[in-house]
N, C-alpha and C positions, 0 to 999 in steps of 0.2 A: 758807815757806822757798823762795826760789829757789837757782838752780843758773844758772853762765857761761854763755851760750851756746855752740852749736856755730857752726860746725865746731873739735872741737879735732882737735892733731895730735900725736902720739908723732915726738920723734924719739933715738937713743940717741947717746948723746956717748960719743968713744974718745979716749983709753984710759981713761977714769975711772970706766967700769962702771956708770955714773948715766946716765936718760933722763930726760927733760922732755916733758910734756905740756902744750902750750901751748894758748892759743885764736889766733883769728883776728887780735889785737891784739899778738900774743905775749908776753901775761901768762899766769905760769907757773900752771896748775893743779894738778901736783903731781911729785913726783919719783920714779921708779923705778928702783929696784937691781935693774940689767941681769946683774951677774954671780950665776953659780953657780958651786959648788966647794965644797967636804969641812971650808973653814972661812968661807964665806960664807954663812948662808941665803938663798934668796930671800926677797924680801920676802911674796910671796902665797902661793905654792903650790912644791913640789917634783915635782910631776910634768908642768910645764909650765915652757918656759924664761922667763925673766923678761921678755924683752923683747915674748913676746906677750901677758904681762899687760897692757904697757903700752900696746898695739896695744889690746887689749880693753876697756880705760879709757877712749883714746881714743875710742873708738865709743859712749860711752855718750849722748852728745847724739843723734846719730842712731839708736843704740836708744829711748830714751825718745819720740822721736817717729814710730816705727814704733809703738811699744805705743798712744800715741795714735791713730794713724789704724786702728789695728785696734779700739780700744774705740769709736771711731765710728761706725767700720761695724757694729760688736756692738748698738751701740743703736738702730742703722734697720733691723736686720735683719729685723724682722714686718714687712715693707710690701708684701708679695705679695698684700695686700686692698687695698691705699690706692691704688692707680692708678699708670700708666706712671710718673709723674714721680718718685712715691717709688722705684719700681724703680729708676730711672735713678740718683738719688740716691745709694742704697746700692751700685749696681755700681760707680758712680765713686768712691765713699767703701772700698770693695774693694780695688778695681785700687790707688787711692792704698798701701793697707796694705800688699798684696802688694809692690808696686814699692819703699816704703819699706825691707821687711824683706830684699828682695834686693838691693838695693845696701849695707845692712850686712854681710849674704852675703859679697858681693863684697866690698865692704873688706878682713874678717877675713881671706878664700882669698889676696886680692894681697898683701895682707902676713906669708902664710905663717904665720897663726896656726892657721886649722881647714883641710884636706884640698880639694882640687877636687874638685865631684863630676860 
């Protein structure tokens, strides 16, 4: 099974309380109910507002390939017998994981979904 590629993008349409998650072609991925209130449920969760669900959705192409560059590095990880170049290997196969999962970081914080820390 695949999955669109990224980058997708959340963005929330007013006044109609519905966001879109588009890709890069701007074919819709999916739709999110922006509003909350006493006779609307959100669509995911109630103790988060709905438009950072759709922030969080939006991120999943760049989460999934943070998960990748970290199971990569997880599998060169024994190379501290096999010589500099595997070292090298996995540091750079690291840094990529690292870098990846901090600019998801960053997405989620600029879009005001999780806290700056």
């Amino acid at each position: 099974m695949m999955h669109t590629p990224g980058p997708w993008v959340f963005s929330k349409s007013e006044p109609s309380g519905w966001g879109l998650i588009v890709d890069s072609h701007e074919n819709i991925i999916a739709n999110v109910n922006t509003e909350t209130g006493p006779d609307i449920p959100p669509l995911v969760s109630t103790k988060m507002p709905c438009t950072g669900n759709g922030e969080i959705m939006a991120a999943a192409p760049d989460m999934l390939a943070a998960l990748l560059a970290f199971e990569k590095a997880a599998h060169l990880g024994n190379v501290w017998d096999d010589g500099s170049e595997a070292c090298l290997e996995w540091l750079a196969a690291s840094d990529d994981a690292v870098a990846k999962c901090n600019a998801v970081l960053q997405r989620l914080r600029d879009a005001g979904v999780i806290a700056h820390e």
